[in-house]
N, CA and C atoms as a LAMMPS dump frame, in Angstrom:
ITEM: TIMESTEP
0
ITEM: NUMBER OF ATOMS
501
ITEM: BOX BOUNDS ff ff ff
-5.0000000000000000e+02 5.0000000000000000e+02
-5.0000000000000000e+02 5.0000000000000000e+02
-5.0000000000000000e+02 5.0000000000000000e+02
ITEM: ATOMS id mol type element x y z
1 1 1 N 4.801 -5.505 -30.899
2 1 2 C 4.8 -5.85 -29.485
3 1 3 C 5.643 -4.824 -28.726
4 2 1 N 4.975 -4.62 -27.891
5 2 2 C 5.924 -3.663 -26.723
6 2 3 C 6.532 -4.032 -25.612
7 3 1 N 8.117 -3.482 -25.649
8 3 2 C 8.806 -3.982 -24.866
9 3 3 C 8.653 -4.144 -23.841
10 4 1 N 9.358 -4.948 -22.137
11 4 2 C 8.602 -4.844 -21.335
12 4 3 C 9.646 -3.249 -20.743
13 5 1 N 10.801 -3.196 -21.47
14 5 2 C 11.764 -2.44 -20.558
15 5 3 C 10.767 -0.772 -21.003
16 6 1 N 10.276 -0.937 -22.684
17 6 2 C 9.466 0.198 -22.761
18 6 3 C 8.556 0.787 -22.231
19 7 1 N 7.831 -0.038 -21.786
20 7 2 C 6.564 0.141 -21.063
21 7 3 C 7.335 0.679 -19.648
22 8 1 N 7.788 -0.163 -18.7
23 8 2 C 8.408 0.201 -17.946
24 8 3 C 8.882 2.015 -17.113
25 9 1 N 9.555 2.138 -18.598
26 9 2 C 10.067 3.837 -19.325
27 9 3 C 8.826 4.869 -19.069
28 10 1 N 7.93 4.397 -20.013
29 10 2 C 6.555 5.304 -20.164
30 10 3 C 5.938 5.092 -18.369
31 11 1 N 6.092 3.964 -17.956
32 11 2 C 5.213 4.33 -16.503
33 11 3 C 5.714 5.219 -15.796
34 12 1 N 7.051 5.191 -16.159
35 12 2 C 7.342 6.374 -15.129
36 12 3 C 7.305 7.349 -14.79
37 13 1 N 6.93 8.354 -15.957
38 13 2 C 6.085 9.35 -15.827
39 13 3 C 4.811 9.518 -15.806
40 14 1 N 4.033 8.218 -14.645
41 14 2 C 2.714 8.408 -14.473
42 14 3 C 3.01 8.129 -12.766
43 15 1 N 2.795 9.799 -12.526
44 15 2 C 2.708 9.823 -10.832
45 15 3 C 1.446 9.073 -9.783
46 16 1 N 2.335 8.543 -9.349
47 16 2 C 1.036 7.194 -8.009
48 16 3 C 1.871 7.503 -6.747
49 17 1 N 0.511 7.733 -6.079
50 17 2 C 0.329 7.52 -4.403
51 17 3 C 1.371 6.138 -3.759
52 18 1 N 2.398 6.643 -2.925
53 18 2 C 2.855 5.288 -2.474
54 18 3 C 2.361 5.034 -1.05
55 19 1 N 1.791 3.585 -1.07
56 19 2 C 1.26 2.944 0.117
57 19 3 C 2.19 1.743 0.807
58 20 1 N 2.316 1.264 1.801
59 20 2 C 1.876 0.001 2.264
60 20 3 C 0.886 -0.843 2.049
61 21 1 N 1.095 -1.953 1.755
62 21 2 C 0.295 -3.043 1.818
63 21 3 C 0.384 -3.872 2.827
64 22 1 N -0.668 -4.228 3.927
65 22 2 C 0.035 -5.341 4.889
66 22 3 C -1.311 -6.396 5.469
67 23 1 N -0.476 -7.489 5.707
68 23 2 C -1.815 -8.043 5.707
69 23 3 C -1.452 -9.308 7.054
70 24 1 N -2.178 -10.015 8.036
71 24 2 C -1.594 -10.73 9.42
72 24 3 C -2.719 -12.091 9.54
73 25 1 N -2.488 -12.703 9.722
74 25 2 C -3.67 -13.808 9.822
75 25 3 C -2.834 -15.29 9.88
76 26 1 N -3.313 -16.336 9.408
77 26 2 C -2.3 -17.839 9.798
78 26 3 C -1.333 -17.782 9.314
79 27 1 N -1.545 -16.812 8.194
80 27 2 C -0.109 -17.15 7.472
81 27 3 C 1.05 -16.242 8.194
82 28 1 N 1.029 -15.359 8.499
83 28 2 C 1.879 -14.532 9.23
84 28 3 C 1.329 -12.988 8.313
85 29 1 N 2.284 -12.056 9.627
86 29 2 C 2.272 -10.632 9.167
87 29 3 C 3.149 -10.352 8.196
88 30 1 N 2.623 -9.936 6.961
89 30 2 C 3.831 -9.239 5.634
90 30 3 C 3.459 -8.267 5.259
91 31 1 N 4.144 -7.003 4.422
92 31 2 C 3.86 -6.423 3.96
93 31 3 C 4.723 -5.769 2.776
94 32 1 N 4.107 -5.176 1.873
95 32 2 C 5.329 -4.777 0.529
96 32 3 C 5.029 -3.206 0.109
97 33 1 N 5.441 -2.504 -0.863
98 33 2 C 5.525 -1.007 -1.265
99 33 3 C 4.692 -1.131 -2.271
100 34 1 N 3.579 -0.764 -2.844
101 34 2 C 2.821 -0.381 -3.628
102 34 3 C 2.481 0.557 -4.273
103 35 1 N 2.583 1.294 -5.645
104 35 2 C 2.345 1.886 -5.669
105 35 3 C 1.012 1.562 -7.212
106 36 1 N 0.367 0.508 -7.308
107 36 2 C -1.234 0.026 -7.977
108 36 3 C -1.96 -0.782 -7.239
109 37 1 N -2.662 0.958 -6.88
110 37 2 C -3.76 0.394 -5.548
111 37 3 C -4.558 1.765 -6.542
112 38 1 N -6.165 1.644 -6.229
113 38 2 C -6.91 2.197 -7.096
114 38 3 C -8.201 2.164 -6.623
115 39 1 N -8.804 3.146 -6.826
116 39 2 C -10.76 2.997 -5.487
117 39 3 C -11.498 2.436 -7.327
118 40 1 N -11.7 1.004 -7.026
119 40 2 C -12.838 0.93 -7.97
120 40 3 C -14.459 1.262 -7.882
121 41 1 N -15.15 1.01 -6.597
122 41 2 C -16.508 2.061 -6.511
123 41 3 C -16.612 2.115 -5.078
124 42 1 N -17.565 3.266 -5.166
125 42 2 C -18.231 3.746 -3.495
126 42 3 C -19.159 2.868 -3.008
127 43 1 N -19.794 2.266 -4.031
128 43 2 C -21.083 1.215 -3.41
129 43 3 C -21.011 -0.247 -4.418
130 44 1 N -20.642 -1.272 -3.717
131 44 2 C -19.734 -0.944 -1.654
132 44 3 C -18.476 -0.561 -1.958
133 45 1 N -17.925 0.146 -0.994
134 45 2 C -16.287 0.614 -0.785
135 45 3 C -14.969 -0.148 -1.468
136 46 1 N -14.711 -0.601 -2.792
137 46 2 C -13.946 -1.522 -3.139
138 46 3 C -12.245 -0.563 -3.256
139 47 1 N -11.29 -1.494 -2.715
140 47 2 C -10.171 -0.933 -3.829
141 47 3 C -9.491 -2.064 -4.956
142 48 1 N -8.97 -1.702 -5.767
143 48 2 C -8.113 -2.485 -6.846
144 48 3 C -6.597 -2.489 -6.164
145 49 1 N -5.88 -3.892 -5.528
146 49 2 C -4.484 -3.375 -5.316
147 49 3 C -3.602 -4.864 -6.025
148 50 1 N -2.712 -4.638 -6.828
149 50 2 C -1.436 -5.424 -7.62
150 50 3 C -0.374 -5.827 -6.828
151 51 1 N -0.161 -6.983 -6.595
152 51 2 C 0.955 -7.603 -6.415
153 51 3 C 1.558 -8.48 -7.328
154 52 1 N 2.801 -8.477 -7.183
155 52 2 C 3.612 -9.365 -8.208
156 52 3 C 3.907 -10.82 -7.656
157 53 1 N 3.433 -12.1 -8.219
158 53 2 C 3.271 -13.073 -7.63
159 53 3 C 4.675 -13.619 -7.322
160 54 1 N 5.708 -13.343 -8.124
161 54 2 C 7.123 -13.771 -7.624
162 54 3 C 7.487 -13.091 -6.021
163 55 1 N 6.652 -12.362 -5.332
164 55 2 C 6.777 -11.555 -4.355
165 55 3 C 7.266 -12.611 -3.014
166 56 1 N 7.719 -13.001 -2.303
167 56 2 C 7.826 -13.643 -1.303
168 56 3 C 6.714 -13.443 0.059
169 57 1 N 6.025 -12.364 -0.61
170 57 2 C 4.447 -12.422 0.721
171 57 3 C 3.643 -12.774 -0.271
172 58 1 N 3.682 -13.168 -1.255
173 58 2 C 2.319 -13.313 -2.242
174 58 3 C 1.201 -14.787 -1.276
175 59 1 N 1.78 -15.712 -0.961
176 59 2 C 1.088 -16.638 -0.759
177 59 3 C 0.379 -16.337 0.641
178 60 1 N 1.05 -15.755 1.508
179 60 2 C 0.813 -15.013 2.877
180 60 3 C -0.772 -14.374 2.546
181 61 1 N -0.953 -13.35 1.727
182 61 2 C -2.011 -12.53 1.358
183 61 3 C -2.671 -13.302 0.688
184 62 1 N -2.696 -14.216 0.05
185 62 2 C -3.627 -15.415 -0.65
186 62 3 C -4.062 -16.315 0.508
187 63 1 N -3.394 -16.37 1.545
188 63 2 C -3.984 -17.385 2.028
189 63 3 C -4.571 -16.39 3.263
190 64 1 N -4.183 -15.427 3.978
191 64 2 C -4.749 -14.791 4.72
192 64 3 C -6.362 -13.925 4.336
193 65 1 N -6.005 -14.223 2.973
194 65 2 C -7.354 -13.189 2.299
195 65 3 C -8.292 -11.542 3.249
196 66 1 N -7.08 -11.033 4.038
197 66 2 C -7.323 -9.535 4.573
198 66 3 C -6.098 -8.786 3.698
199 67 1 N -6.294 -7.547 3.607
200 67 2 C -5.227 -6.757 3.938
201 67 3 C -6.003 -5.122 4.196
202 68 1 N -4.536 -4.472 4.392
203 68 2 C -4.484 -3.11 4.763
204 68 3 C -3.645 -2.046 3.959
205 69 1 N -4.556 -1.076 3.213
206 69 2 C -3.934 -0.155 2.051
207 69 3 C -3.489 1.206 3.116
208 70 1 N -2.035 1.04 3.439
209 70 2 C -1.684 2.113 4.503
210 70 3 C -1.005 3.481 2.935
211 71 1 N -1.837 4.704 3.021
212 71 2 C -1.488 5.303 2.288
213 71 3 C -0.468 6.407 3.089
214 72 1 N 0.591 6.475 2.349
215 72 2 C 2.071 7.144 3.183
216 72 3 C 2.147 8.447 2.889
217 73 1 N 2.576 9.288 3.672
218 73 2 C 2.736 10.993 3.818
219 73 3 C 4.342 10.868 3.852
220 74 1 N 4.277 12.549 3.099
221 74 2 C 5.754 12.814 3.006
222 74 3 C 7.046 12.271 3.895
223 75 1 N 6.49 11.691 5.213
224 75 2 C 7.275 11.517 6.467
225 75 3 C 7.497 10.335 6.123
226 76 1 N 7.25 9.413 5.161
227 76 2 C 7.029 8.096 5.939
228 76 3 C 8.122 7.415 4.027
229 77 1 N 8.805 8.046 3.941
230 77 2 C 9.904 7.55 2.856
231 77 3 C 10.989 6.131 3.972
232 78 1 N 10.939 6.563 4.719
233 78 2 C 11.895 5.133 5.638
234 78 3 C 11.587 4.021 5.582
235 79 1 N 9.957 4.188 5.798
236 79 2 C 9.01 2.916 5.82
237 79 3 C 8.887 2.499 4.035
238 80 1 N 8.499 3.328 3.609
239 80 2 C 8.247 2.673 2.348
240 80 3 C 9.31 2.195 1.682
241 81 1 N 10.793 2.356 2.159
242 81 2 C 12.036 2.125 1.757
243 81 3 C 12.337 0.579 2.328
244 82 1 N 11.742 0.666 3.362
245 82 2 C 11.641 -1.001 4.592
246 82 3 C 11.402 -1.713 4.11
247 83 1 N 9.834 -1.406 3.593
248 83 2 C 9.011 -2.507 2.836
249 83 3 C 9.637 -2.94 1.413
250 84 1 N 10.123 -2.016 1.03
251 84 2 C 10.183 -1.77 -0.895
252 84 3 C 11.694 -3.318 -0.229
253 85 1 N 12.382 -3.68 0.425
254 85 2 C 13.497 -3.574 0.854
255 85 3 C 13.516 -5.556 0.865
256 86 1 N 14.064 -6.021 0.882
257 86 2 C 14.814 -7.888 1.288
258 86 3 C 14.466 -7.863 3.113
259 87 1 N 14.468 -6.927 4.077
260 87 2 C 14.752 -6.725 5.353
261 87 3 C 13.118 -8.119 5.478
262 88 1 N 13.314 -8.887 6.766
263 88 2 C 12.11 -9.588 6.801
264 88 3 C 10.918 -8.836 7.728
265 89 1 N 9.987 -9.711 7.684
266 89 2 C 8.761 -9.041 8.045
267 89 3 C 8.871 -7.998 9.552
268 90 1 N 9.633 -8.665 10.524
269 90 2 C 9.429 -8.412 11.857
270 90 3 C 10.34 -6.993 11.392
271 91 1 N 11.457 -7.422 10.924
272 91 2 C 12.172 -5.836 10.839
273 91 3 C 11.506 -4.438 9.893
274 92 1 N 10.97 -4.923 8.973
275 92 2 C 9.974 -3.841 8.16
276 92 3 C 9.122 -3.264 9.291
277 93 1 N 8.354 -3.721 10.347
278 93 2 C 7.037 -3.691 10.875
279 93 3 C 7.568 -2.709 12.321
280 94 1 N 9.381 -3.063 12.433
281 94 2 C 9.719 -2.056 13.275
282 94 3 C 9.738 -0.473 12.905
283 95 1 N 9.716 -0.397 11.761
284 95 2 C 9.396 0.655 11.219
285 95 3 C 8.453 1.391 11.607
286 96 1 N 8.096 2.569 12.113
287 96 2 C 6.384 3.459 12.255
288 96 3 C 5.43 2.626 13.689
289 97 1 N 5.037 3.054 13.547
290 97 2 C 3.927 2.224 14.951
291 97 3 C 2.718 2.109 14.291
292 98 1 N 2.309 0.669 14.703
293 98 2 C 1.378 -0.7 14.122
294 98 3 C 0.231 -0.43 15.171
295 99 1 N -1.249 -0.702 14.27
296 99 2 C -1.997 -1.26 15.244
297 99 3 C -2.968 -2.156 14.571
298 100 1 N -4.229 -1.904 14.675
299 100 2 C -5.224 -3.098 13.534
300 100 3 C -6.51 -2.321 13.464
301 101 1 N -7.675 -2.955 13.056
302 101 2 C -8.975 -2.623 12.71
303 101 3 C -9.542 -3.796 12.399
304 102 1 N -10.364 -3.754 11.88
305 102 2 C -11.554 -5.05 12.404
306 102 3 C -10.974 -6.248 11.533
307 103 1 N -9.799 -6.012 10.342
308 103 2 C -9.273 -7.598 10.256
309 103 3 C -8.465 -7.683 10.58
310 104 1 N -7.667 -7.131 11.37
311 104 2 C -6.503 -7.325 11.746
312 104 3 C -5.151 -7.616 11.399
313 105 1 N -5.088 -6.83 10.376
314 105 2 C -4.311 -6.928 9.023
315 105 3 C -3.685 -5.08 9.835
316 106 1 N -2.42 -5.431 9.877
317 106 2 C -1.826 -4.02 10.29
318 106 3 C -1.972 -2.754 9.709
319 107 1 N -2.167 -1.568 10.527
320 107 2 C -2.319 -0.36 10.017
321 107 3 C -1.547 0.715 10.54
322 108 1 N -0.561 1.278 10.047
323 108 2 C 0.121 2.329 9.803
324 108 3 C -0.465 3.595 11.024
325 109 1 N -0.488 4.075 12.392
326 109 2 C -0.96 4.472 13.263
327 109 3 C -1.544 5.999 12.622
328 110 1 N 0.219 6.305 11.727
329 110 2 C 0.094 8.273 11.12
330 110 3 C -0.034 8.344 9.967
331 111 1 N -0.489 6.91 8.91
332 111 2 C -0.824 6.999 7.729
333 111 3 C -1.831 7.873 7.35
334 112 1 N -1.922 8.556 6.397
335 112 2 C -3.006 9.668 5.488
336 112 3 C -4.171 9.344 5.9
337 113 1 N -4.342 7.691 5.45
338 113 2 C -5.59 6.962 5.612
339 113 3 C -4.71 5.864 5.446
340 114 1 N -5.591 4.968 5.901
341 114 2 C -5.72 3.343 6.327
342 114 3 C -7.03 2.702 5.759
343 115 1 N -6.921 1.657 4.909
344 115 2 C -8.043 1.258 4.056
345 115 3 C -8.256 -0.195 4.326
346 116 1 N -8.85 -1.055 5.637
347 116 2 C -8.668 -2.048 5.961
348 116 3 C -9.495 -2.715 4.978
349 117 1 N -9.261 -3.696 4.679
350 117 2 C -9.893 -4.444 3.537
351 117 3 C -10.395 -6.286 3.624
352 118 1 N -11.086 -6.632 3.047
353 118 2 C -11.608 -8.143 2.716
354 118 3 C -10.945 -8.41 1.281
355 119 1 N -10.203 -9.5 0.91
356 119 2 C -9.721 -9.74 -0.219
357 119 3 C -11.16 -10.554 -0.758
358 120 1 N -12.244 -9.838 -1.857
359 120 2 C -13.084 -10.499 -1.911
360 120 3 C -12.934 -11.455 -3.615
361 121 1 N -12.394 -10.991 -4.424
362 121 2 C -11.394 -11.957 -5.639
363 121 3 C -10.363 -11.326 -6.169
364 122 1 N -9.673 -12.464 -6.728
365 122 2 C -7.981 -12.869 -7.263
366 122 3 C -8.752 -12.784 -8.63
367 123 1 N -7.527 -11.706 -9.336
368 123 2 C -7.297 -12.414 -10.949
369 123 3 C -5.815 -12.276 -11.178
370 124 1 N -5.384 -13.226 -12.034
371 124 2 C -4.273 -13.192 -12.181
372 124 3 C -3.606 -12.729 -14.02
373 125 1 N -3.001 -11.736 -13.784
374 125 2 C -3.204 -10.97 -14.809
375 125 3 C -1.504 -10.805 -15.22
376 126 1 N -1.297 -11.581 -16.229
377 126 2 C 0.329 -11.837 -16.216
378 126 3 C 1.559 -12.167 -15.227
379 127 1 N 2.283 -11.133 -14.591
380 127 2 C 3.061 -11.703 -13.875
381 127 3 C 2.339 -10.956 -12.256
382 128 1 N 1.39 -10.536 -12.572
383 128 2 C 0.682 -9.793 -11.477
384 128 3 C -0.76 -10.517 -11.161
385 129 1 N -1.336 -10.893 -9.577
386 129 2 C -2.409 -11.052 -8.958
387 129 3 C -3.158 -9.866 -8.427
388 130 1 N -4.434 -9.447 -9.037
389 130 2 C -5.383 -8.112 -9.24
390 130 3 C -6.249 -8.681 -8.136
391 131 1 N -6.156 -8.039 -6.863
392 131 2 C -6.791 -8.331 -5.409
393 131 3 C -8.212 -7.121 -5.824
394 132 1 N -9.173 -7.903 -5.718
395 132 2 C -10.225 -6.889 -5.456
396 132 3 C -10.338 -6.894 -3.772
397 133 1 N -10.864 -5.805 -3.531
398 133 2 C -11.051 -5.887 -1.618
399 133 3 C -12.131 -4.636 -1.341
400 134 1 N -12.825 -5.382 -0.766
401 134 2 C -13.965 -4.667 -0.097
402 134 3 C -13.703 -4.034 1.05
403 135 1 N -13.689 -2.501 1.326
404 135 2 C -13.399 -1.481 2.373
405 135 3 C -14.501 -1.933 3.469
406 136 1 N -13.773 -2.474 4.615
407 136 2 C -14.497 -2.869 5.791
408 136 3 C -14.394 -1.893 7.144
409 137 1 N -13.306 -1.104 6.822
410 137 2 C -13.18 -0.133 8.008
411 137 3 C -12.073 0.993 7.533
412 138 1 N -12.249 2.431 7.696
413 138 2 C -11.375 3.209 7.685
414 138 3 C -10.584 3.956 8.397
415 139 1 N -9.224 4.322 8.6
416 139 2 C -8.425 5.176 9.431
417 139 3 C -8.097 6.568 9.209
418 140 1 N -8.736 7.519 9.34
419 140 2 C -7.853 8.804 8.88
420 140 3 C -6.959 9.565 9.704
421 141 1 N -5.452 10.01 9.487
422 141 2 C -5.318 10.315 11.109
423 141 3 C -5.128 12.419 10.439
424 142 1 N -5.993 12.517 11.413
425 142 2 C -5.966 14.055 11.156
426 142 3 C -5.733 15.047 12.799
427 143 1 N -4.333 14.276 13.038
428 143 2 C -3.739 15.154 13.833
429 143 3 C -3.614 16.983 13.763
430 144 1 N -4.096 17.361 15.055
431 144 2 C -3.491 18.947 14.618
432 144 3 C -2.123 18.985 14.061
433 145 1 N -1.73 19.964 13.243
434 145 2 C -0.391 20.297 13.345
435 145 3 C 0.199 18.845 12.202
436 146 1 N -0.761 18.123 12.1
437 146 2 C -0.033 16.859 10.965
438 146 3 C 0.52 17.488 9.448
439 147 1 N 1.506 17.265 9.157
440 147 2 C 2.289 17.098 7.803
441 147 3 C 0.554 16.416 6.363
442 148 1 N 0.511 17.742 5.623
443 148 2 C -0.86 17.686 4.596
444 148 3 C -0.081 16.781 3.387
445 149 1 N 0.834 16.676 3.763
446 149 2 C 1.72 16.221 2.228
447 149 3 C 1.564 14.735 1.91
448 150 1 N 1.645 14.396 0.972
449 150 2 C 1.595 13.156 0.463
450 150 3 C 2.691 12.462 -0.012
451 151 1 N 2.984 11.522 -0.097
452 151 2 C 4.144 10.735 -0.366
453 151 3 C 3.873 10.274 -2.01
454 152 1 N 4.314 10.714 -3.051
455 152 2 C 4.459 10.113 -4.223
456 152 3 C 5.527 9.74 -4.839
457 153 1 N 5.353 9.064 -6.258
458 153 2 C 6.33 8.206 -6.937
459 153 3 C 6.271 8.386 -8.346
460 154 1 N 7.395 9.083 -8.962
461 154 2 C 7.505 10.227 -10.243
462 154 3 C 8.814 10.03 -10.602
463 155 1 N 8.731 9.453 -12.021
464 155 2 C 10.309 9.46 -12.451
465 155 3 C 11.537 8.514 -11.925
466 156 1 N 10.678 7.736 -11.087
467 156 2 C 12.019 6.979 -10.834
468 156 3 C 12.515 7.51 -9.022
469 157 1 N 11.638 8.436 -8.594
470 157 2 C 11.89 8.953 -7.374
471 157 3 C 10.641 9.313 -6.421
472 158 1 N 11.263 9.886 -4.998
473 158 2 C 9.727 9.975 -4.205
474 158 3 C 10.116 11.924 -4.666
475 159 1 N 8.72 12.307 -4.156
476 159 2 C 8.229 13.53 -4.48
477 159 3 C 7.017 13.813 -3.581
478 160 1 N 6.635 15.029 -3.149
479 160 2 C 5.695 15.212 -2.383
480 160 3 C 5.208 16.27 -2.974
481 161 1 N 3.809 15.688 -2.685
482 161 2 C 2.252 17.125 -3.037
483 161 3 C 1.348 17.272 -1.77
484 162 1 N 1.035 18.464 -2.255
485 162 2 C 0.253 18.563 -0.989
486 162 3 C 0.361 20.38 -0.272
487 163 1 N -0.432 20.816 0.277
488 163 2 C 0.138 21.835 0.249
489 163 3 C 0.535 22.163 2.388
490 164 1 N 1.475 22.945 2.519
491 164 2 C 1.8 23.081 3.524
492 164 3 C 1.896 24.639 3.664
493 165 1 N 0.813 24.765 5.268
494 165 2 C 1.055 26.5 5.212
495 165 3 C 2.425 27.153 5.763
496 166 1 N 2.573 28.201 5.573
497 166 2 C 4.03 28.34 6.315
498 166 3 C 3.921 29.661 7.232
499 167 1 N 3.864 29.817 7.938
500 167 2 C 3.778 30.781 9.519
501 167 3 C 4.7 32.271 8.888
C-alpha cells in the first residue's frame, strides 16, 4: 500500500496549470485554487475538475451545479493565494475583477481563458468529488500587450511558462 504522504511527494513533481474554480447560484458565490482540472473531450466540450469534499464550498457547488474554470497567468499568484487561503468568499472575490457568462458562475475578467461550465455528474472518488462539466461558453482575454505566461504549480511552488518577447 502506498502512503498517502508518498504519493503526495511523487505529485509534486507533476507540473499543473493553476486555476480558479468559482461557482454563484442559491447557494452563494465560492470559489477555491485548483490545480485537477483536465479537458476530457471536444465533442461536446467537457472538463474533468476535483474538489476535496471536506472543502467548505463543496456543498455550494453541489447544490449550485454551475461553475467556472478561471485559468490564471503569471500575474494572478495574489488571487490564487486568496482562494488557496481561510479569507471568506466576499474577500477572495475582491481580488481581480469579476464578471459572468451564460451561468453565471464568476469569471476572472484577465484570466488566460475562462471555461464556464454545467456540472453535468458527481463521482465521488475517495476523499475527492470528480465534477464532470460540460463547456457552455468560453472567455479568452487576448489583450494587446497581455502577459503570454502562465501560472503553474511545480515542486511545492508557483513557476511560470510561457514565452515572453523582450524589446
Amino acid at each position: 500500500m502506498i502512503e498517502a504522504t508518498t504519493f503526495r511527494n511523487a505529485m509534486s513533481s507533476l507540473p499543473t496549470a493553476v486555476n480558479v474554480v468559482t461557482t454563484d447560484g442559491e447557494s452563494g458565490c465560492h470559489g477555491f485554487t485548483a490545480s485537477a482540472v483536465c479537458s476530457v473531450t471536444d465533442t461536446p466540450p467537457t472538463l474533468l475538475v476535483c474538489m476535496n469534499q471536506s472543502s467548505r464550498s463543496h456543498k455550494p457547488f453541489l447544490d449550485n451545479k454551475v461553475l467556472s474554470v478561471n485559468v490564471l497567468g503569471a500575474q494572478h499568484e495574489p488571487v490564487s493565494n486568496a482562494f488557496a487561503s481561510k479569507l471568506c468568499s466576499d474577500e477572495r472575490f475582491a481580488h481581480g475583477a469579476w464578471t459572468a457568462l451564460k451561468t453565471g458562475a464568476p469569471i476572472l475578467t484577465d484570466a488566460l481563458v475562462s471555461f464556464d461550465c454545467e456540472i453535468e455528474q458527481i463521482q465521488e472518488v475517495g476523499t475527492h468529488s470528480v465534477f464532470m462539466c460540460r463547456v457552455v461558453a468560453i472567455h479568452q482575454d487576448r489583450q494587446e500587450n497581455a502577459p503570454e505566461e502562465s501560472l503553474v504549480y511545480f515542486n511545492r511552488a508557483y513557476h511560470h511558462v510561457g514565452q515572453v518577447e523582450v524589446a
